[in-house]
C-alpha positions as CSV (number, residue, x, y, z in Angstrom):
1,X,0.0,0.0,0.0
2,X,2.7,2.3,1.1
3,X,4.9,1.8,-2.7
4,X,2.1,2.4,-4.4
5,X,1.2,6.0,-2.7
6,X,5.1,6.5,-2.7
7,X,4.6,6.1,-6.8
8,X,1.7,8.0,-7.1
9,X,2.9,10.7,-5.6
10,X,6.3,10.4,-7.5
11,X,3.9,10.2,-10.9
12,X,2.2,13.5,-9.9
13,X,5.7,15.3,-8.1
14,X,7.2,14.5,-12.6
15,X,3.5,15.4,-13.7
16,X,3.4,18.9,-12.5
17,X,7.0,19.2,-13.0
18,X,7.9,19.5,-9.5
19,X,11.4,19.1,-8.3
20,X,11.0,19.8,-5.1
21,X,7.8,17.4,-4.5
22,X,10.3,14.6,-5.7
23,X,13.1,16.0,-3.1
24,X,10.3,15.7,-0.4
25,X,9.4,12.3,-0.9
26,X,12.8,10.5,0.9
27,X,11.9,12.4,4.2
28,X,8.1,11.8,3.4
29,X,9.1,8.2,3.3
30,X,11.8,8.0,6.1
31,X,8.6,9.4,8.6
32,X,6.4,6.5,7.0
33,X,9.0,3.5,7.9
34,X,10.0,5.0,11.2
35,X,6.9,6.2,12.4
36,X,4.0,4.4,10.9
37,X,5.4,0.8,9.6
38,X,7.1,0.1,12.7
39,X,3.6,1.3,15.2
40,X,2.2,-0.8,13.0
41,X,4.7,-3.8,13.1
42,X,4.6,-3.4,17.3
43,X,0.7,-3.7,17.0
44,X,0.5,-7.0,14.8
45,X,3.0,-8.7,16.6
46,X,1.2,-7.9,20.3
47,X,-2.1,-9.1,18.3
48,X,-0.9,-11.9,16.6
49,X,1.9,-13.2,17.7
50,X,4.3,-15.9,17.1
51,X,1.7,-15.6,13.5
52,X,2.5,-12.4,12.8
53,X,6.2,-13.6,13.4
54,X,6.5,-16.1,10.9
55,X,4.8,-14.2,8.0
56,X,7.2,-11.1,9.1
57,X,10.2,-14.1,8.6
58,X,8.2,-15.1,4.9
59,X,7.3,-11.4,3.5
60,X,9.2,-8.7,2.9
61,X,8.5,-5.4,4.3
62,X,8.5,-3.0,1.4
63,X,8.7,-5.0,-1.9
């Protein structure tokens, strides 16, 4: 989900011809892995366990 907002916005950022929008998108990314993904990571391991554990093991986290 998170790649494919991270290339829509990268299509849009080259679509209006906006260097700076594509400048912006490494810190808009770094705040997305540090302080979304890994809330998110602490949550569905407390929920789901040893589960969640194994498909984290199986699955990689952005692509």
């Amino acid at each position: 989900m998170y790649v494919g907002f991270a290339v829509t916005y990268l299509a849009l950022a080259v679509g209006l011809d906006s260097p700076l929008a594509i400048v912006l998108l490494i810190p808009c990314l770094l705040v997305v892995d540090r302080f979304v993904i890994q809330r998110e990571e602490v949550y569905l391991a407390a929920r789901f366990g040893a589960d969640y554990e194994a498909y984290r093991r199986r699955v990689r986290r952005w692509l």
